[in-house]
C-alpha positions in Angstrom: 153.4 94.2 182.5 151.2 96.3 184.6 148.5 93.7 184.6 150.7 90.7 185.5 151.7 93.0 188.7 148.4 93.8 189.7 146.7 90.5 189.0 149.9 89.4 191.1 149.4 91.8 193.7 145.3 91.2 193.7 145.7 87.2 193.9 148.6 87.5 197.1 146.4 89.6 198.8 143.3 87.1 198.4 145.7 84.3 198.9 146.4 85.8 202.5 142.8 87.1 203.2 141.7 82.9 202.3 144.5 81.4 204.4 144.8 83.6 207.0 142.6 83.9 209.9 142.7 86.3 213.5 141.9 84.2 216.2 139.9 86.8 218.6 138.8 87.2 222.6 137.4 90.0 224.9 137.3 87.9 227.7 140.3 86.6 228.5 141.6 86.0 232.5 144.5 87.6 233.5 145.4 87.5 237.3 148.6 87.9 239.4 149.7 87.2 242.7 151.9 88.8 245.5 152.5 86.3 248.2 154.6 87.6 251.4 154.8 86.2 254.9 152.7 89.2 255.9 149.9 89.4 252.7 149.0 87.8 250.2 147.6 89.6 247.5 145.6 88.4 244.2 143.6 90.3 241.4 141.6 88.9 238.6 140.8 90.7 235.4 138.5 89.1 233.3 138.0 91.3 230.2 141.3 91.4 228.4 141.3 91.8 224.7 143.5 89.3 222.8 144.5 88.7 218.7 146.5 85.9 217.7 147.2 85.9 213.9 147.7 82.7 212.5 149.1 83.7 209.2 152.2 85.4 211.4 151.6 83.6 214.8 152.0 87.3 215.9 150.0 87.9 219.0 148.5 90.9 221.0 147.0 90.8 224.8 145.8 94.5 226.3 144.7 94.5 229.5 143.2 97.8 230.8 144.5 98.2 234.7 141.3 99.7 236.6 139.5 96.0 235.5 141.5 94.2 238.0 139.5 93.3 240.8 140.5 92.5 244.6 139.2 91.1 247.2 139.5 94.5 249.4 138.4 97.4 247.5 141.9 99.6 249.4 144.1 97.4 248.0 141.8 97.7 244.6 142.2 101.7 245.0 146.0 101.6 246.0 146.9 99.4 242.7 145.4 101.8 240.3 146.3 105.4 242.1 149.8 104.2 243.7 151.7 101.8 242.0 150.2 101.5 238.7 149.1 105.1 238.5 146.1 104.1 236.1 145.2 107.4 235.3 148.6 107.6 233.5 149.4 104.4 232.4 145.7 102.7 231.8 146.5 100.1 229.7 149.5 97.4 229.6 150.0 94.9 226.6 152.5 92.4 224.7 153.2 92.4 221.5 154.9 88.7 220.3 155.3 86.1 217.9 155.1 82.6 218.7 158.5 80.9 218.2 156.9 77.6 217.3 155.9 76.6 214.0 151.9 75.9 214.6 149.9 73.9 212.2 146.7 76.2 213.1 144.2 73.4 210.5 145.2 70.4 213.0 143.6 70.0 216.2 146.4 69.2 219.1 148.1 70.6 222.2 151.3 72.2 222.0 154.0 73.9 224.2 154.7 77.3 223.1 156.7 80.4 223.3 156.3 83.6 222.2 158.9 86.0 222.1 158.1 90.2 222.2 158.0 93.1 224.1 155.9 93.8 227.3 154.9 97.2 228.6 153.6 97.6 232.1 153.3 101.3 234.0 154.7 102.7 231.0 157.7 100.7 230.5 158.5 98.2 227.6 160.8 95.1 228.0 161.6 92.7 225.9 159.9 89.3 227.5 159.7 85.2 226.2 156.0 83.9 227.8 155.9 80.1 227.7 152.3 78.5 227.7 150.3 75.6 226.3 148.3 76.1 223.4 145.5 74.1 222.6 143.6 73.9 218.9 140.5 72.8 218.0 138.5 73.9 214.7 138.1 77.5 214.6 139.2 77.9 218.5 142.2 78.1 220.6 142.6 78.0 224.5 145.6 79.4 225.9 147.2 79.3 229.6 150.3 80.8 230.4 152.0 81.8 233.3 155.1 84.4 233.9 157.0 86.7 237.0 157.1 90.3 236.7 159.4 92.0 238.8 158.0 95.4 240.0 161.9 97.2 239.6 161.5 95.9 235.8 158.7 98.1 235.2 159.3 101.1 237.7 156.7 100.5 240.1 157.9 101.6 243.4 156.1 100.2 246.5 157.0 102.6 249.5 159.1 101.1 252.5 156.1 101.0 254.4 154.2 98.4 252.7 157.2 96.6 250.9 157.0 93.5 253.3 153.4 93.0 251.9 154.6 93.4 248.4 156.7 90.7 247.0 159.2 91.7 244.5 158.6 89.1 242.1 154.7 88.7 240.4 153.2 86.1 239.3 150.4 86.7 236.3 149.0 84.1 234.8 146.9 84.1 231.4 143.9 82.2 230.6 142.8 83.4 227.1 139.8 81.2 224.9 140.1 82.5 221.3 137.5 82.1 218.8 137.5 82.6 214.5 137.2 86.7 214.3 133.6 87.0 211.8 
């Protein structure tokens, strides 16, 4: 009886090792842009780490904050020591699952959704991202785009500035995974 466990336990384990793969990229694009009547404001981060596996279509962006970069190094400097406050909240991520089924072995286009939790500045919500997901062999491309609202995640832009800030983010996501080795 043993046996037939472990030789059940050993061949499930191979099964998902052999079937299984973790789609991988260190340089994925993430930017977002503020757009007021007064300033616009856009930031580009081009080293964010993302994991898609395709045995659980589970996937997993981190973006580390002080890698966004502006076009005006005080607006660079505000970001990450006023409303991101870097030092204390250095990374943000999401953590999902795609909601469509993907058939990861054909090559194609699809619309997608994945459903999880996002945590920026510290705070966790739970978050749907739509995209476009595009397969071919061993590589994916991804593009996605989203709002954030800066009351969602507790940043607070002082009534000074708040003209200059709009309320409502847009990030977008431009992610080119490759077969982890």
């Amino acid at each position: 009886m043993k046996k037939t466990v472990l030789f059940f336990i050993i061949s499930f384990t191979m099964g998902l090792a052999a079937n299984g793969q973790i789609l991988m990229t260190t340089t994925a694009k993430v930017s977002f842009f503020s757009e007021t009547p007064l300033q616009n404001i856009l930031a580009i981060n081009s080293s964010v780490s993302s994991l898609i596996n395709t045995t659980t279509d589970s996937v997993l962006v981190r973006i580390k904050n002080t890698s966004f970069a502006f076009k005006n190094a005080l607006m660079q400097e505000h970001f990450n020591e006023n409303y991101m406050e870097s030092t204390k909240y250095p990374l943000d991520s999401f953590r999902g699952k795609i909601d469509q089924a993907i058939d990861w072995k054909k090559d194609g286009t699809y619309k997608v959704s994945a459903t999880g939790n996002i945590t920026i500045h510290g705070t966790e919500k739970p978050m749907t991202i739509n995209g476009t997901l595009t397969v071919k062999g061993s590589s994916a491309h991804l593009e996605s785009e989203f709002f954030a609202r800066t009351a969602d995640f507790k940043i607070e832009v002082p009534k000074l500035v708040f003209e200059k800030i709009a309320e409502n983010i847009k990030v977008n996501l431009l992610a080119d995974y490759n077969l982890k080795k």
